[in-house]
KOLPAGU-68627 format. One line per field, with one value per residue: residue number from 0; chain; x negated, y, z negated of N, C-alpha, C in turn. Coordinates in pm, 1 decimal, padded with zeros to 6 digits. Atoms other than C-alpha are relative to their C-alpha. Layout:
seq	[NUM, ...]
mol	[A, ...]
n.xx	[X, ...]
n.yy	[Y, ...]
n.zz	[Z, ...]
ca.xx	[X, ...]
ca.yy	[Y, ...]
ca.zz	[Z, ...]
c.xx	[X, ...]
c.yy	[Y, ...]
c.zz	[Z, ...]
***
This chain:
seq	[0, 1, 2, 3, 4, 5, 6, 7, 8, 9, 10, 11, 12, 13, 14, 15, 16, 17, 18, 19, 20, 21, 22, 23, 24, 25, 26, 27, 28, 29, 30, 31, 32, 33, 34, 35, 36, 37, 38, 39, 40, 41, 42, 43, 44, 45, 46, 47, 48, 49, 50, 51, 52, 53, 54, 55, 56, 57, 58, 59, 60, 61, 62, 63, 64, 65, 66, 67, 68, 69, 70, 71, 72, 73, 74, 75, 76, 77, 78, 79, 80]
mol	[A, A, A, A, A, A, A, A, A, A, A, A, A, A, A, A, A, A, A, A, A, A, A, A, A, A, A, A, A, A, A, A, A, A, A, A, A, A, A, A, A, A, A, A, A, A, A, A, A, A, A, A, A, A, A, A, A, A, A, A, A, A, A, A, A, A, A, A, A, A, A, A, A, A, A, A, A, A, A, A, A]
n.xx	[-00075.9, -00180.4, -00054.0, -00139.0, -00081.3, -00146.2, 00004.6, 00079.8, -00070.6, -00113.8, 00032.1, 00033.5, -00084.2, 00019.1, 00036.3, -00028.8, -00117.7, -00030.2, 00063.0, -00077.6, -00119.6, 00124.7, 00087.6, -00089.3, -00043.2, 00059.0, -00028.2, -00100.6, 00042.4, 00067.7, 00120.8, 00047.3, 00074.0, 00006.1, -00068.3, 00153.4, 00041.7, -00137.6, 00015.1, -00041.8, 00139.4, 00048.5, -00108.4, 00021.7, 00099.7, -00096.7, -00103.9, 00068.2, 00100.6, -00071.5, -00095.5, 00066.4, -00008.8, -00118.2, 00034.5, 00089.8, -00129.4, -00119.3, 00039.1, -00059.3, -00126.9, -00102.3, -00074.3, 00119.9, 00087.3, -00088.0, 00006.5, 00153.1, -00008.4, -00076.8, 00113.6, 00085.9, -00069.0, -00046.7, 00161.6, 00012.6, -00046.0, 00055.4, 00119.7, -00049.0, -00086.1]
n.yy	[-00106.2, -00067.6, -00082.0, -00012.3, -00080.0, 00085.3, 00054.0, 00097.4, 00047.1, -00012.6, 00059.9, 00170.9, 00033.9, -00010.3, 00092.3, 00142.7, -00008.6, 00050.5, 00113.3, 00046.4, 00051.4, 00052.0, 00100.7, 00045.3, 00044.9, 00091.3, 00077.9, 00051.3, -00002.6, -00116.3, -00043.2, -00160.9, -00085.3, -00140.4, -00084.5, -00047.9, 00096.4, 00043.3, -00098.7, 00137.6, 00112.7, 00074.4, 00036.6, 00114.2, 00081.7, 00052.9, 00054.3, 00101.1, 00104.0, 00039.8, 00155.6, 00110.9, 00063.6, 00039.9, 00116.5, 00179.7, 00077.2, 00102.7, 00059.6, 00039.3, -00019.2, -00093.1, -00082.3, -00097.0, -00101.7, -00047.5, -00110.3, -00017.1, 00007.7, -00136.1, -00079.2, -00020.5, -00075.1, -00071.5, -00076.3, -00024.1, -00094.7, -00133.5, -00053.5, -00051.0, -00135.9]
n.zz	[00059.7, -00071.7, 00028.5, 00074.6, -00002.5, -00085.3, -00126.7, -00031.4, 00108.0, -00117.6, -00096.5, 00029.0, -00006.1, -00120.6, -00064.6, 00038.1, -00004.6, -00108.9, -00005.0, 00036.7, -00128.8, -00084.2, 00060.6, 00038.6, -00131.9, -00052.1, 00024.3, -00040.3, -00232.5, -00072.5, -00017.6, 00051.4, -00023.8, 00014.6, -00059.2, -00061.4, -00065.7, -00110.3, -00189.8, -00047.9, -00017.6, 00140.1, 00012.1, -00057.2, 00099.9, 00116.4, -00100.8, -00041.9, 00136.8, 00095.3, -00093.7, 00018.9, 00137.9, -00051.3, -00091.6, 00082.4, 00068.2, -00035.5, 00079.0, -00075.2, 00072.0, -00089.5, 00120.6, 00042.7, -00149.2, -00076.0, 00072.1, -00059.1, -00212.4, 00033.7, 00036.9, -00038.5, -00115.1, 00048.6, -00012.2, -00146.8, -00085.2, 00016.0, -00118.9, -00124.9, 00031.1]
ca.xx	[-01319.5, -00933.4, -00846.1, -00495.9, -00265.0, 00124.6, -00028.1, -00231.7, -00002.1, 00296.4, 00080.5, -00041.1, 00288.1, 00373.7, 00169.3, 00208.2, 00552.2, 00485.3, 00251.3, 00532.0, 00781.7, 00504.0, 00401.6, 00779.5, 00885.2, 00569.4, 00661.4, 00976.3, 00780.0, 00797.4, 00549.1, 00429.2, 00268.9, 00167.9, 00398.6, 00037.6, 00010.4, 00314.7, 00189.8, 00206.5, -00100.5, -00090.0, 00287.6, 00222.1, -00087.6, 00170.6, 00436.6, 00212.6, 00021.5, 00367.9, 00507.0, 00218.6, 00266.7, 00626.0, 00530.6, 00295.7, 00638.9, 00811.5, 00833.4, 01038.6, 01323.4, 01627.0, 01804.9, 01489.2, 01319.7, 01661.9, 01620.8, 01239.8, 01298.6, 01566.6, 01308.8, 01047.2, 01304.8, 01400.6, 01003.1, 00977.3, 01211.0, 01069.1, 00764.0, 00981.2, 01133.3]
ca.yy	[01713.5, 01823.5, 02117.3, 02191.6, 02420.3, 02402.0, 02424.4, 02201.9, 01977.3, 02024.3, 01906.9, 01570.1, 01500.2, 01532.0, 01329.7, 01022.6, 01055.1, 01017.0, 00723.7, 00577.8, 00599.1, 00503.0, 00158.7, 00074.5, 00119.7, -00062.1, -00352.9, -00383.9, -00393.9, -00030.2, 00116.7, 00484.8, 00729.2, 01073.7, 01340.2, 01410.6, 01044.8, 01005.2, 01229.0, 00989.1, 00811.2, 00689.3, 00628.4, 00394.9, 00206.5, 00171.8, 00042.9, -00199.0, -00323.5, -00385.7, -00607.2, -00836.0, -00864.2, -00959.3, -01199.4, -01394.0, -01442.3, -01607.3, -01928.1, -02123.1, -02146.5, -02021.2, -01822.2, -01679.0, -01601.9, -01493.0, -01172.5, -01132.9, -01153.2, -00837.8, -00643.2, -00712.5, -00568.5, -00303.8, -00183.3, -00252.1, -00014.3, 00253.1, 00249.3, 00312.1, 00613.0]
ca.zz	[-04042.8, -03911.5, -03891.1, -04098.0, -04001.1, -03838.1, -03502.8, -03519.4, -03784.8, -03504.2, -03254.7, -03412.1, -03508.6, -03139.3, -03020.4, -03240.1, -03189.0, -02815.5, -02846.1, -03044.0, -02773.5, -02508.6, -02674.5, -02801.1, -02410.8, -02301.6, -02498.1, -02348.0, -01950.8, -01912.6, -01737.6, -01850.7, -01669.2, -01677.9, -01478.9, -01248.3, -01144.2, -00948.0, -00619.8, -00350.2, -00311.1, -00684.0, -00638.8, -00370.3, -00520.8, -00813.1, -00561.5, -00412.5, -00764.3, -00925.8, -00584.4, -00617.2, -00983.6, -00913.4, -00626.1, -00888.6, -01091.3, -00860.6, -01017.7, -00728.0, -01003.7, -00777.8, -01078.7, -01174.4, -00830.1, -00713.8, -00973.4, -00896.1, -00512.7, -00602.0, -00778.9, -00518.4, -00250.0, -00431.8, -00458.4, -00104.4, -00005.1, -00209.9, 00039.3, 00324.5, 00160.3]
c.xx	[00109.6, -00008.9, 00181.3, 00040.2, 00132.9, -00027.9, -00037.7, 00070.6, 00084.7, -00065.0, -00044.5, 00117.3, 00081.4, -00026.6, 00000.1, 00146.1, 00016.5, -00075.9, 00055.3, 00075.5, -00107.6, -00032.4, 00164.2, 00019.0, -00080.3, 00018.4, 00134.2, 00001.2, 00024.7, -00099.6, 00000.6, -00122.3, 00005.3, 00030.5, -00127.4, -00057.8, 00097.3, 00000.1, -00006.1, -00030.9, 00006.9, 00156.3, -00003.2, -00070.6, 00148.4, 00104.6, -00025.2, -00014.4, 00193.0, 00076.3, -00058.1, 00000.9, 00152.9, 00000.2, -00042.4, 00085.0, 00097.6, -00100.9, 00033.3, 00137.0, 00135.5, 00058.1, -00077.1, -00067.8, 00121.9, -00008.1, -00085.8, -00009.1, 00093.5, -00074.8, -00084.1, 00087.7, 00038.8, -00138.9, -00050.5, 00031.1, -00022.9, -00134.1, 00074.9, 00065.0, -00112.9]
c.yy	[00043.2, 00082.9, 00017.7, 00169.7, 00000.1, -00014.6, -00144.7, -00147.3, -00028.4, -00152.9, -00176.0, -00076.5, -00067.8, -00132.2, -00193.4, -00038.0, -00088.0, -00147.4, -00102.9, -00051.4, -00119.9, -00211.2, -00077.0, -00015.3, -00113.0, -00179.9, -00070.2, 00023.5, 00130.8, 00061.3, 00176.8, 00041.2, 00126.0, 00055.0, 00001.3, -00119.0, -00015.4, 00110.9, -00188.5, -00088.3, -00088.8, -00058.1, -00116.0, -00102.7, -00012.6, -00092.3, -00134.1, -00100.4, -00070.1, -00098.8, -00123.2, -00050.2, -00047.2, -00093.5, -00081.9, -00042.5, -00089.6, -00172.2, -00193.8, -00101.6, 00057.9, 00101.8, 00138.9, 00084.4, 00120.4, 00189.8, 00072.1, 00078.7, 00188.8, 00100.5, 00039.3, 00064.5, 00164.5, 00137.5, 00001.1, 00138.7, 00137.7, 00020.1, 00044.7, 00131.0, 00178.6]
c.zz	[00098.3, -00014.0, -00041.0, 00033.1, 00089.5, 00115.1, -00000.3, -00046.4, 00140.6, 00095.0, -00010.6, -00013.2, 00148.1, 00060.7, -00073.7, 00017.9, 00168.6, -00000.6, -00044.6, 00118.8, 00106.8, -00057.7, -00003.3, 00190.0, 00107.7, -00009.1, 00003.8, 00165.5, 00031.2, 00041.8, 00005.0, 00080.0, -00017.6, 00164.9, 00136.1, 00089.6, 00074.8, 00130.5, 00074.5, 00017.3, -00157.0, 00003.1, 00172.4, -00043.0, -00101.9, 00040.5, -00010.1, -00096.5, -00023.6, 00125.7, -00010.2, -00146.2, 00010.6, 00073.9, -00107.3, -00112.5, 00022.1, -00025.3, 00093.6, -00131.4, 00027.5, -00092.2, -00019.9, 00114.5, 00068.9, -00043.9, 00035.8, 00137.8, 00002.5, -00012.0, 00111.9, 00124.4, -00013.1, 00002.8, 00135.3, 00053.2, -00035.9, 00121.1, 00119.5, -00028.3, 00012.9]
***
């Protein structure tokens, strides 16, 4: 059983709305988190995870790695910041 009424109505709306966005951006390699995960410890871990997923792309395709290799420099230098 739901409860019905505009809060509540509002609020579902809301949120399918965001799960929308969320899913559409995922499926174009964005990665989504919540405002709360990005202190620094989880924004490192995140750093880290996403260089080694980047490393296991390079493909030794010069064109392709050359892009990759970019990326993975680019996430580097956020740790030094």
């Amino acid at each position: 059983m739901s409860i019905e009424n505009q809060i509540f109505n509002h609020y579902r709306e809301q949120q399918a709305k965001i799960q929308e966005s969320i899913k559409l951006l995922e499926e174009h390699g964005y990665i989504v988190q919540k405002e709360e995960e990005t202190r620094p410890i989880y924004r490192t871990k995140y750093i880290k995870q996403e260089i080694r997923r980047l490393k296991s792309k390079l493909v030794g395709n010069l064109k392709a790695d050359t892009q990759t290799q970019r990326e993975i420099d680019v996430m580097e230098s956020l740790l030094c910041i």
